[in-house]
C-alpha positions in Angstrom: 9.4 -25.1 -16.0 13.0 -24.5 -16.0 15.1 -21.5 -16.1 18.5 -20.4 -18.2 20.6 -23.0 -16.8 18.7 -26.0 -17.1 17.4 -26.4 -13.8 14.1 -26.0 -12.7 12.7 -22.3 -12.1 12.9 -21.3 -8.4 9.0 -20.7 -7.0 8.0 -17.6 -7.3 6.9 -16.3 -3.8 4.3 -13.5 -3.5 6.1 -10.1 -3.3 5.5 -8.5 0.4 4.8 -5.0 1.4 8.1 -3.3 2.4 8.9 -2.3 6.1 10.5 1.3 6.1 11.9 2.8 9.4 10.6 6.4 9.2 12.0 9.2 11.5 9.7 12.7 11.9 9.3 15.6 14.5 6.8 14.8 16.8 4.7 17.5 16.0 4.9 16.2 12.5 3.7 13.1 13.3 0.9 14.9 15.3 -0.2 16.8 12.2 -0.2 13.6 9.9 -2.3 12.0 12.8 -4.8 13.9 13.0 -5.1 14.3 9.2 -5.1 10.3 8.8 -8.0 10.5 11.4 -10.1 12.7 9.8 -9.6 10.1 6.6 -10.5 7.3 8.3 -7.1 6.2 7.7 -4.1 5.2 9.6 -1.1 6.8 9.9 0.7 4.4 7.8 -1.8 4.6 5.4 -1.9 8.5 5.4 1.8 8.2 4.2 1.4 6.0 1.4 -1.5 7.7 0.4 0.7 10.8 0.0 3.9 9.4 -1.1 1.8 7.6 -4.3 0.0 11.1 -5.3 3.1 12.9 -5.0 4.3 10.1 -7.2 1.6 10.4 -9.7 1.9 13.9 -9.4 5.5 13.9 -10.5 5.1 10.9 -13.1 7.4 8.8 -11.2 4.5 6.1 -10.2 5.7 2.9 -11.8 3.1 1.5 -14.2 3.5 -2.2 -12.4 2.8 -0.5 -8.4 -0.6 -2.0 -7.2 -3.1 -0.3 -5.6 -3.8 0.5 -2.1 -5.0 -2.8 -0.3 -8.4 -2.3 1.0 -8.9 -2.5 4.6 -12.0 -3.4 7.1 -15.2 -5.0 6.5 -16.0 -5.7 2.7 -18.8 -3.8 0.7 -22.7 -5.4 1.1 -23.5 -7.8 -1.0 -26.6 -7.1 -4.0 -27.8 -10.2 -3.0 -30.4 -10.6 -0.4 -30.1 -13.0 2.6 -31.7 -16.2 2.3 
C-alpha cells in the first residue's frame, strides 16, 4: 500500500486510551468513590461511565467511540468441561 505521495503508507498502530490529569475536591472524589464501589467499578471507570451518558445524553457521543472495555474474569463458557 502506498499513500498520496508515492511512498508506502505508514503502519497503522492501534489507537490507545488517552491519559487525562483530572483535578476534584476531595470530598468529590469521596462521593464518586463510594458511588464507583457500589458499581463494582473503579473510579476511573465511574468517570467514563458518566462522561459517555452525559455524552449520549447531549448527542455529542461520536458514532466511531467504542465501547467500554470489559474488565475481570470472562463470562462461563456453554460448553461443559471435558
Amino acid at each position: 500500500m502506498t499513500d498520496s505521495s508515492g511512498g508506502p503508507a505508514p503502519q497503522r498502530r492501534p489507537q490507545q486510551r488517552k491519559q487525562v490529569l483530572l483535578r476534584l475536591d476531595p470530598s468529590v472524589y469521596e462521593a464518586l468513590a463510594r458511588w464507583a464501589s457500589d458499581e463494582l467499578r473503579s473510579a476511573n471507570a465511574q468517570i467514563e461511565f458518566l462522561l459517555r451518558r452525559a455524552l449520549a445524553e447531549a448527542g455529542r457521543l461520536p458514532g466511531g467511540a467504542k465501547p467500554i472495555p470489559r474488565r475481570g474474569r470472562p463470562p462461563a463458557s456453554d460448553e461443559p468441561e471435558r
